[in-house]
KEMARPA-230083 format. One line per field, with one value per residue (C-alpha): residue number from 1; residue in three letters; x negated, y, z negated. Coordinates in nm, 2 decimals. Layout:
pos: NUM ...
code: ALA ...
xx: X ...
yy: Y ...
zz: Z ...
//
This chain:
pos: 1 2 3 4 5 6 7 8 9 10 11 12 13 14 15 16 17 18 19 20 21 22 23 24 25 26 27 28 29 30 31 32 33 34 35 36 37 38 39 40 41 42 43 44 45 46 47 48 49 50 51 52 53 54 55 56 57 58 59 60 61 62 63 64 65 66 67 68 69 70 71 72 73 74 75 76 77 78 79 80 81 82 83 84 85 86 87 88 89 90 91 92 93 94 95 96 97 98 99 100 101 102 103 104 105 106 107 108 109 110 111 112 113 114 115 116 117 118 119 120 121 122 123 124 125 126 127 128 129 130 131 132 133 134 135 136 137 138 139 140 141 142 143 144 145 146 147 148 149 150 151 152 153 154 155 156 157 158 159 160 161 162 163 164 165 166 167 168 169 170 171 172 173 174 175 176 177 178 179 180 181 182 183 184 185 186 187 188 189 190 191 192 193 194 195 196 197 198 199 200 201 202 203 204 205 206 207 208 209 210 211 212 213 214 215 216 217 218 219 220 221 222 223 224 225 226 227 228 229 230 231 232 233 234 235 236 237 238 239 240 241 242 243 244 245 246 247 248 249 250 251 252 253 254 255 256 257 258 259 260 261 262 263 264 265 266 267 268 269 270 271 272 273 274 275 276 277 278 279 280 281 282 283 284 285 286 287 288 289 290 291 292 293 294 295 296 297 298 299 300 301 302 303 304 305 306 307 308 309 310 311 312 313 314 315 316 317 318 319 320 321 322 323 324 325 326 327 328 329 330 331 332 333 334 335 336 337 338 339 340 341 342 343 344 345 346 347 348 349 350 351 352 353 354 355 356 357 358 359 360 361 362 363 364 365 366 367 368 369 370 371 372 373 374 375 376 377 378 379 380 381 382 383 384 385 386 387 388 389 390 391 392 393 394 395 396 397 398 399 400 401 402 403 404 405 406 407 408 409 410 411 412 413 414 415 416 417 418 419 420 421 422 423 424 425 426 427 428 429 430 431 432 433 434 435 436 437 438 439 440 441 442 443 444 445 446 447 448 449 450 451 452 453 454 455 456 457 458 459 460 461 462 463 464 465 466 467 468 469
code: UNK UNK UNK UNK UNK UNK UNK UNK UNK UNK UNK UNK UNK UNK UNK UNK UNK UNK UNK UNK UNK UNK UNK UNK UNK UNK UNK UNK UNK UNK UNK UNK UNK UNK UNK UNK UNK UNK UNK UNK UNK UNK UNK UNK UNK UNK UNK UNK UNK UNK UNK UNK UNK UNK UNK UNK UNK UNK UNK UNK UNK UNK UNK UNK UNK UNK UNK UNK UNK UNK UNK UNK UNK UNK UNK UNK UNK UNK UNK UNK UNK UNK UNK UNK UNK UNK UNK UNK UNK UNK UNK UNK UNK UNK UNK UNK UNK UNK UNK UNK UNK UNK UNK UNK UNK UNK UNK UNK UNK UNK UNK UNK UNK UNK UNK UNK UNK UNK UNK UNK UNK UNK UNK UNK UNK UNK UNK UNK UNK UNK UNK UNK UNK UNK UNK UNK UNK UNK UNK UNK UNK UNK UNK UNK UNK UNK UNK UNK UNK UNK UNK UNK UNK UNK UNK UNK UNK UNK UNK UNK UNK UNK UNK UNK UNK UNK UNK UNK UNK UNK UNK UNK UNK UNK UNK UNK UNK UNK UNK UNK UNK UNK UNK UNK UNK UNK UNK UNK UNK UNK UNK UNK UNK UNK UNK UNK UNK UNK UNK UNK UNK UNK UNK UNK UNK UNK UNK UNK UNK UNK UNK UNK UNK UNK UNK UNK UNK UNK UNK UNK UNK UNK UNK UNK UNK UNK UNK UNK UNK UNK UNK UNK UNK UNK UNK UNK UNK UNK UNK UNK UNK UNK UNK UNK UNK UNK UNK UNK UNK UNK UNK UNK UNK UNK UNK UNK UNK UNK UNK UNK UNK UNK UNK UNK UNK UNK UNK UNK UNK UNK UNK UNK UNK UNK UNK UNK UNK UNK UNK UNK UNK UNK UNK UNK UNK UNK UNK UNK UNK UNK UNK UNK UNK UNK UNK UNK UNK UNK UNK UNK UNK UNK UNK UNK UNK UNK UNK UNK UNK UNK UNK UNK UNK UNK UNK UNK UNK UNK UNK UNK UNK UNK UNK UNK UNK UNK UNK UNK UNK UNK UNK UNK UNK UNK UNK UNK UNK UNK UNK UNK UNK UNK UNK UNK UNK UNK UNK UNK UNK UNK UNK UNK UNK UNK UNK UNK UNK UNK UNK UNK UNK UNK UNK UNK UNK UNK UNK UNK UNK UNK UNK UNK UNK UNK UNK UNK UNK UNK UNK UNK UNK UNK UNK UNK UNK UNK UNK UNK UNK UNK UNK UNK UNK UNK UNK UNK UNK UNK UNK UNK UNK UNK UNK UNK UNK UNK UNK UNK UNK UNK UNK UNK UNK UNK UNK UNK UNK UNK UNK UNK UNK UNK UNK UNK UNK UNK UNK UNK UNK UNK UNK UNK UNK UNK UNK UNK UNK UNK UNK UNK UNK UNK UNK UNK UNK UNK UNK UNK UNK UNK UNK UNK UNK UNK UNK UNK UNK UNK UNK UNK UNK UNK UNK UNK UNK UNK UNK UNK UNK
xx: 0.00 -0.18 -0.06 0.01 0.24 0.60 0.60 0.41 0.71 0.93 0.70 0.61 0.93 1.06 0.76 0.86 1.21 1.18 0.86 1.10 1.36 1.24 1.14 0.79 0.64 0.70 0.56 0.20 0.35 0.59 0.23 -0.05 0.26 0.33 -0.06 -0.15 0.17 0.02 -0.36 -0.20 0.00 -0.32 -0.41 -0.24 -0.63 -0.74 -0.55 -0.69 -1.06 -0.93 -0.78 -1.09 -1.36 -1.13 -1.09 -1.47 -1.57 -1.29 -1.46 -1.79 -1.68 -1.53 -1.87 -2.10 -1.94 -1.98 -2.30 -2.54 -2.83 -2.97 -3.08 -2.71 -2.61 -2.86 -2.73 -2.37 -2.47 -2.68 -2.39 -2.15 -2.39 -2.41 -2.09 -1.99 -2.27 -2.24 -1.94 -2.03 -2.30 -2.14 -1.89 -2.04 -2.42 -2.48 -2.40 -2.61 -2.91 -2.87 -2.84 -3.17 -3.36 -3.24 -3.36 -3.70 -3.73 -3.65 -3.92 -4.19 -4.12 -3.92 -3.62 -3.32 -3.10 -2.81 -2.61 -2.33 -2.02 -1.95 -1.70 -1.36 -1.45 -1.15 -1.04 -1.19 -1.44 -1.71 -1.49 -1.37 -1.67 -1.81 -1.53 -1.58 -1.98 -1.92 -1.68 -1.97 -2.28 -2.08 -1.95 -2.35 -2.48 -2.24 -2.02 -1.68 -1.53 -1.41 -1.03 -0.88 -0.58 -0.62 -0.31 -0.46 -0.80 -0.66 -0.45 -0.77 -0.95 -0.62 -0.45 -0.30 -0.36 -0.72 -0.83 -0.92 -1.08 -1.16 -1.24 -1.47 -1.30 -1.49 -1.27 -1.35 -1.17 -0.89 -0.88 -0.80 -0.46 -0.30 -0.34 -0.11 0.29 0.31 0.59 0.78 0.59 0.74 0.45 0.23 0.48 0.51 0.16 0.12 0.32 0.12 -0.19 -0.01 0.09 -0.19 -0.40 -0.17 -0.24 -0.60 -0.58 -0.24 -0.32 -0.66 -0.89 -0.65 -0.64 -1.04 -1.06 -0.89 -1.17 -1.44 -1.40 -1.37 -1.76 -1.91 -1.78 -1.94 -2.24 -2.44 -2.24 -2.25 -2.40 -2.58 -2.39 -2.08 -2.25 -2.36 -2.03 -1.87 -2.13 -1.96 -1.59 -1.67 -1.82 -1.47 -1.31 -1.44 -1.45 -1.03 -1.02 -1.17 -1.11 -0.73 -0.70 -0.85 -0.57 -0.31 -0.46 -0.51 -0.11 0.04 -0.13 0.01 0.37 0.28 0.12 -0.23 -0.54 -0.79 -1.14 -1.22 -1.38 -1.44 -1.52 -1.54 -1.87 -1.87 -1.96 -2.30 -2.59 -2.84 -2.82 -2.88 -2.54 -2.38 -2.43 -2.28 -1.96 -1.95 -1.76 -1.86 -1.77 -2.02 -2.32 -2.24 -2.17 -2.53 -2.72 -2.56 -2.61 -2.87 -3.09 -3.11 -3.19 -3.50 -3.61 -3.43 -3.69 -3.84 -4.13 -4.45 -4.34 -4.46 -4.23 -3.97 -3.93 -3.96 -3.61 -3.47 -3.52 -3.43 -3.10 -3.01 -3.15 -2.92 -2.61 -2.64 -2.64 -2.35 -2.12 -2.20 -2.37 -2.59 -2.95 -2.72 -2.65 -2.97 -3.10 -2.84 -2.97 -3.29 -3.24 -3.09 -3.35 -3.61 -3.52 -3.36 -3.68 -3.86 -3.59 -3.76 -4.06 -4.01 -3.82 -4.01 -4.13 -3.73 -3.55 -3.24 -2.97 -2.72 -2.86 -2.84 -2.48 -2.60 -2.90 -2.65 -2.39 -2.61 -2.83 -2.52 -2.36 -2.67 -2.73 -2.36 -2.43 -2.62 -2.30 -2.08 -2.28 -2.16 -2.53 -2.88 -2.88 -2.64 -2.80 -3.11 -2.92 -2.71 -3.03 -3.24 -2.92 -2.95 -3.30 -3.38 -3.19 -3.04 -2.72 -2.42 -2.18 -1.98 -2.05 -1.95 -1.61 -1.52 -1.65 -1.40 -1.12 -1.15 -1.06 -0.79 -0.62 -0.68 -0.39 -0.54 -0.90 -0.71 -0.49 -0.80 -0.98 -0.66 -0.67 -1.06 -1.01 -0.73 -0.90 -1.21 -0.95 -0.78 -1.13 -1.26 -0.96 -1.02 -1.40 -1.32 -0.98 -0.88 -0.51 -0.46 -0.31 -0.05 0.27 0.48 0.22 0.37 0.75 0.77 0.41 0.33 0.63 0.60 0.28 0.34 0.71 0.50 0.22 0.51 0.66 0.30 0.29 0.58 0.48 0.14 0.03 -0.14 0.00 -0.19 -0.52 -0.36 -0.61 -0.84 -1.25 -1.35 -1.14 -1.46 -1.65
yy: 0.00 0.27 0.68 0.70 0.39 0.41 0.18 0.42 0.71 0.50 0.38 0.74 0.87 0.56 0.57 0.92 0.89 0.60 0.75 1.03 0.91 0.59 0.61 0.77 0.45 0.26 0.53 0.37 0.03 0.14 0.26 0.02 -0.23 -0.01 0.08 -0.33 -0.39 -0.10 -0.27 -0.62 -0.49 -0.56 -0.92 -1.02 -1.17 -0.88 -0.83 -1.11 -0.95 -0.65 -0.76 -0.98 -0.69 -0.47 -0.70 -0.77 -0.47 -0.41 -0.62 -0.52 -0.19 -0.29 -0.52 -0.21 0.02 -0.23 -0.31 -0.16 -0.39 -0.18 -0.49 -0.61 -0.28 -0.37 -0.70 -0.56 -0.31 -0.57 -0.78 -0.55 -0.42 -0.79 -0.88 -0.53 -0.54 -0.89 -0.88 -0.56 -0.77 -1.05 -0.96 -0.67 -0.71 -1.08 -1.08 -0.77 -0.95 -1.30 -1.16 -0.92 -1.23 -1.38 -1.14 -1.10 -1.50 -1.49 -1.22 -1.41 -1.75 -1.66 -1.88 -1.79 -1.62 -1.77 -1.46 -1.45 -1.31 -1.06 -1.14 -0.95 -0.68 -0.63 -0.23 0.02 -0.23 0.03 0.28 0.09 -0.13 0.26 0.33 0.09 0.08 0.51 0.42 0.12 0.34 0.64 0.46 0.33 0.67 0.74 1.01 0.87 0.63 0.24 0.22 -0.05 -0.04 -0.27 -0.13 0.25 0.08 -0.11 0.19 0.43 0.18 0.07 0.45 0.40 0.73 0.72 0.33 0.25 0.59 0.78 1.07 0.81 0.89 0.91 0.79 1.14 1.32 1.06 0.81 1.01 1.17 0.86 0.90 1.19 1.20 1.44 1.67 1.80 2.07 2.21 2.42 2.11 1.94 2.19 2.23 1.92 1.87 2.17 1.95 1.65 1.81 1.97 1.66 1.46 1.77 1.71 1.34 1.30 1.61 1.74 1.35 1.09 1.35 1.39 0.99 0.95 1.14 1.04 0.63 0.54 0.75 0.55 0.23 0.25 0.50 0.36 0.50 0.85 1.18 1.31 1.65 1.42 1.22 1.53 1.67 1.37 1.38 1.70 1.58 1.32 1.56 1.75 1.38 1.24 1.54 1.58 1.21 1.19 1.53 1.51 1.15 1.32 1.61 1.36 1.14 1.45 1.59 1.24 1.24 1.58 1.42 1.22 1.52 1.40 1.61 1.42 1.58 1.81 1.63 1.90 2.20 2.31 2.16 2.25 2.63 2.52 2.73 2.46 2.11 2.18 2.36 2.07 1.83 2.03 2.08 1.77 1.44 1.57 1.30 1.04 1.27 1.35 0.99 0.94 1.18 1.10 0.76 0.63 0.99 1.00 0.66 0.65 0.97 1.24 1.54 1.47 1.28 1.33 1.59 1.35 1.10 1.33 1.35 0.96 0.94 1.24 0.98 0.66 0.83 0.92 0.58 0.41 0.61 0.58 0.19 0.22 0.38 0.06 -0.27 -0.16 0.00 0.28 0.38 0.39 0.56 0.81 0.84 0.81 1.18 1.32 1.23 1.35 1.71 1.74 1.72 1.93 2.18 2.20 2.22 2.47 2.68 3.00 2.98 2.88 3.15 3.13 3.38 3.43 3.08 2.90 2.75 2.66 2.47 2.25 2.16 2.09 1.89 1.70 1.60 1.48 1.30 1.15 1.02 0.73 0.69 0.62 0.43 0.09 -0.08 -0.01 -0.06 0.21 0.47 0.44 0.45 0.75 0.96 0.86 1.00 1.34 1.42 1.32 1.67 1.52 1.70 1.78 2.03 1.94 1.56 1.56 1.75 1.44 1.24 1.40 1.47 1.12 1.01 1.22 1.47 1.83 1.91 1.66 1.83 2.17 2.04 1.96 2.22 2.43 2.20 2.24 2.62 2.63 2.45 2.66 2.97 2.76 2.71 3.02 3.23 2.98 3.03 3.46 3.44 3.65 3.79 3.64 4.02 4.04 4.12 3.84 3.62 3.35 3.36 3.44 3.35 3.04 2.87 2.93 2.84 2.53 2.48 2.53 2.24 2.01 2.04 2.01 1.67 1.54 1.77 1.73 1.46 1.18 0.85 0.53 0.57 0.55 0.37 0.61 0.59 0.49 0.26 0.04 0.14
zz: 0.00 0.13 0.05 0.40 0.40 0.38 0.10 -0.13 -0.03 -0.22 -0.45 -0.60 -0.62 -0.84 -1.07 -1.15 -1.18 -1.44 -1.58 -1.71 -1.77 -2.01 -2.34 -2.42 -2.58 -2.24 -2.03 -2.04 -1.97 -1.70 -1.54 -1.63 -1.46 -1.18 -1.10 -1.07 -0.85 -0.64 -0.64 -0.57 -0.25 -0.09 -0.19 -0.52 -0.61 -0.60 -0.95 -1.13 -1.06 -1.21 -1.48 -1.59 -1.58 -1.78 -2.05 -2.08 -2.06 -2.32 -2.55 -2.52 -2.56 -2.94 -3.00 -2.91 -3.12 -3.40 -3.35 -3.58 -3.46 -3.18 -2.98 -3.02 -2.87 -2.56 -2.50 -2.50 -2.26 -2.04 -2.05 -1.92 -1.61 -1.52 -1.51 -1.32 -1.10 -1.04 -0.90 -0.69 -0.55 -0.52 -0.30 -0.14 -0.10 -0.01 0.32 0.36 0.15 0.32 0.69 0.59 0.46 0.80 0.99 0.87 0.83 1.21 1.35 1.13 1.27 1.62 1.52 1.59 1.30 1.18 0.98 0.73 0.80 0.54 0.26 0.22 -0.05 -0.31 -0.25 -0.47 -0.61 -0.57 -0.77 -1.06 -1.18 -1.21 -1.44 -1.64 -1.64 -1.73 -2.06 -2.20 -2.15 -2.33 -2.64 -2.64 -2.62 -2.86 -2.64 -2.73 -2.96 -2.80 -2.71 -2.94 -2.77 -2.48 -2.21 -2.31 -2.17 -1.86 -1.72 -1.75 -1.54 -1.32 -1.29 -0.94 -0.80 -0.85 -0.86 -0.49 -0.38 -0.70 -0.82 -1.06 -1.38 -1.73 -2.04 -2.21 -1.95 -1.84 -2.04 -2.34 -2.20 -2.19 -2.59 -2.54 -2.48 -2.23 -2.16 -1.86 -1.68 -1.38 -1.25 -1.27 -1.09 -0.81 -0.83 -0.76 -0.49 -0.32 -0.36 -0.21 0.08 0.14 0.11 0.38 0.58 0.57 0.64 0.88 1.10 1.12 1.01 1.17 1.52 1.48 1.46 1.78 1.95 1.70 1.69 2.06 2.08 1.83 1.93 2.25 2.18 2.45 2.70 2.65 2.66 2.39 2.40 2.34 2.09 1.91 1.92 1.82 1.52 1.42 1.46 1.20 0.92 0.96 0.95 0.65 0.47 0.53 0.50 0.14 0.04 0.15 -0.04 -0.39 -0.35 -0.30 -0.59 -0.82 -0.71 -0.79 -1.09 -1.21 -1.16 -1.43 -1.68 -1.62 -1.48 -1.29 -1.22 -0.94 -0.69 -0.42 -0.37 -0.04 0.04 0.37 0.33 0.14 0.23 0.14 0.01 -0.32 -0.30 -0.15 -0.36 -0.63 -0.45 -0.24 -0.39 -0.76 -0.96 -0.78 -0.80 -1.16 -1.24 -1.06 -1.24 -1.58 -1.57 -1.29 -1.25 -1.66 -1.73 -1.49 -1.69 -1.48 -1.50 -1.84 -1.66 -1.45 -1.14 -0.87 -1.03 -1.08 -0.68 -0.69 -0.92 -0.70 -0.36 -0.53 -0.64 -0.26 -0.16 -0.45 -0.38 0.02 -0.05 -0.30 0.03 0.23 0.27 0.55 0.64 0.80 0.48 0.34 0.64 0.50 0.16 0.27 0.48 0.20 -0.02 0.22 0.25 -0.12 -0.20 0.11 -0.03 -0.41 -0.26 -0.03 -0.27 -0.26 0.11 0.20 0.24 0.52 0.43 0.72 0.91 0.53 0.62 0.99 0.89 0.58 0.86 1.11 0.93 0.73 1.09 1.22 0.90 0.93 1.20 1.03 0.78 1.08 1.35 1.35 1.31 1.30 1.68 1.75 1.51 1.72 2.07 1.92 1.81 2.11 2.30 2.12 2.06 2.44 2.47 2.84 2.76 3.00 2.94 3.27 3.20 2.84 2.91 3.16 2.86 2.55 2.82 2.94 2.57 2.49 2.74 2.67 2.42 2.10 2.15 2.12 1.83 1.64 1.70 1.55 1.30 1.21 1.23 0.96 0.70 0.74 0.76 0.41 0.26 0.33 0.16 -0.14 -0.17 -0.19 -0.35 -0.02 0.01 -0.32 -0.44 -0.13 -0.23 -0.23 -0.19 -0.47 -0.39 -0.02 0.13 -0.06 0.03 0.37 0.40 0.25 0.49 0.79 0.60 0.63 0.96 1.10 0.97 1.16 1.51 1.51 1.27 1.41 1.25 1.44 1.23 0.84 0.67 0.45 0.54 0.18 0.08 0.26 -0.01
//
């Protein structure tokens, strides 16, 4: 049941209706119940897996905070990371570690390879086993107390609107308002709708139109010109960005039908001026998770400055592999990593003012490139294609006409210019004093939001870019 499906328009609308209408004492009940039916929609299995790396870590949550032993604190905390990375591995990363092994096995001797098909990952794996891995390292570094109750535990792990594609939620921040009764708010409900609508804006209209012009290019890379390619490049940093960004709003709206806040996760990234900047707007609650948890515990800046840039690159080269089984991915990281790093040491000699937000978007499309291509193989192709700098404007308009006729290519390029136009009047709170602006303005804005879904929406490409991860 994905937020784009049909099934989750009814779905919401009776979670909410019986959410406020029952008793409070069976609100968390009515949602821990409701967010597992949600999770099983996609393979009931997928429930058990859940269930049994909540309760573990449930336990072990009670044992460290028990512990007085220190070593007995350790082996709780070991125990957990095994069983959550385990599983992470398991399902995710032995394909990609057997196939790898294959390969190499295969250019050393010059037999032929015989590779693994990958194993069907359970949806929001990546997302979850970091929930739970945030709430044992916390109660171990004493941050927050260990949930006796068990349902208050499994719904901060399970909440539906966040479990498959985040934001990655910390138990200080989430799981603690389900320790609240909360109370009818209409401008969180309204405001919430706002952020729903506007989130299915982002996804249905502007990053399911861009992936009609961005998928059939990087299916068959070898094929085309590397202005297309290029282009195509920059179609896709608009597309994931509206495709993750828009599934957040919609996850952070939902929630606030419920009373509960979930954390910002963006905040428009896209008009960064370096990457340093980026990375503290762009999907915030993996790179905080990553530098609270991963970055800190390999000694975060409190070491040696040589190794300091070491922990900087193996968090980029950690997190790239976290998106996706593949060496695309850590070529991805891997980039990141690179000119993070050029950029601290280039701080005083790296001054780009006006050019600052060219050089980030540039430099993030071309870097996307390696998140999307389809295998090693085609991220070569692609950036042999571009950096030969044989580009065609004539040819490449055959190319992107030949895909779609002329009236999708406009549509997102209206769509591209209105969330920059969106973003833009966020990031400088512009018209914001316009009379009106709340009882008039706002509500057409948001009229006009919805009737662009159903005109100009594109509905044959539903399924959101990370619930693969």
């Amino acid at each position: 049941m994905g937020f784009t499906s049909l099934q989750f328009v009814f779905f919401v609308p009776i979670v909410f209706g019986l959410y406020w209408t029952i008793p409070v004492r069976w609100r968390n009940l009515l949602l821990l119940a409701a967010s597992y039916y949600f999770y099983m929609t996609w393979n009931y299995r997928f429930g058990a897996l859940l269930f049994a790396t909540t309760f573990i870590d449930w336990m072990l949550g009670m044992q460290i905070e028990k512990s007085v032993s220190p070593k007995k604190k350790k082996l709780f905390v070991a125990l957990s990371l095994i069983s959550n990375l385990g599983c992470l591995a398991a399902f995710k990363y032995t394909a990609f570690l057997y196939n790898t092994f294959e390969w190499t096995r295969s250019e050393i001797s010059g037999m032929n390879p015989h590779y693994m098909e990958a194993l069907i990952i359970p949806v929001g794996l990546s997302f979850y086993v970091f929930h739970s891995l945030s709430y044992i390292i916390d109660i171990s570094r004493g941050k927050i107390k260990a949930e006796t109750n068990f349902g208050t535990f499994a719904l901060f792990v399970s909440f539906f609107p966040q479990l498959v594609a985040g934001p990655i939620a910390r138990f200080g921040e989430l799981g603690v308002q389900f320790r609240e009764e909360k109370k009818w708010n209409t401008e969180q409900f309204l405001s919430g709708c706002r952020l729903v609508l506007w989130g299915y804006f982002k996804k249905i209209v502007i990053a399911d139109r861009l992936a009609t012009i961005v998928n059939p290019v990087f299916e068959n890379p070898e094929t085309y010109n590397g202005l297309t390619l290029f282009i195509a490049g920059i179609f896709f940093t608009v597309q994931v960005y509206c495709d993750f960004s828009g599934y957040s709003d919609i996850a952070a709206g939902v929630a606030r039908f419920f009373g509960y806040e979930l954390k910002l996760n963006w905040r428009r990234p896209l008009l960064s001026k370096s990457l340093h900047e980026f990375w503290g707007r762009n999907h915030i609650s993996m790179t905080s998770w990553f530098r609270d948890y991963l970055y800190i515990s390999l000694g975060g800046s409190r070491v040696a400055y040589p190794r300091w840039l070491l922990n900087l690159f193996l968090v980029f080269l950690i997190s790239g592999l976290w998106h996706g089984a593949s060496w695309t991915f850590v070529v991805w990281g891997a980039l990141h990593g690179i000119v993070y790093i050029v950029e601290i040491v280039l701080k005083d000699k790296l001054r780009i003012p006006f050019g600052g937000w060219i050089y980030l978007f540039l430099f993030h499309s071309l870097a996307l490139i390696a998140f999307r291509a389809q295998s090693f193989t085609d991220l070569t192709t692609i950036y042999h294609h571009i950096f030969s700098f044989h580009w065609s404007a004539e040819v490449s308009y055959t190319e992107l006409t030949a895909i779609a006729d002329r009236l999708p290519v406009v549509l997102s390029f209206v769509g591209i210019a209105c969330l920059f136009a969106y973003e833009l009047r966020e990031e400088h709170r512009w018209l914001s004093t316009i009379p009106k602006m709340k009882t008039v303005w706002r509500p057409l804005f948001y009229t006009l939001l919805f009737v662009s879904l159903f005109t100009i929406g594109e509905f044959s490409a539903n399924e959101f870019i990370y619930f693969h991860f």
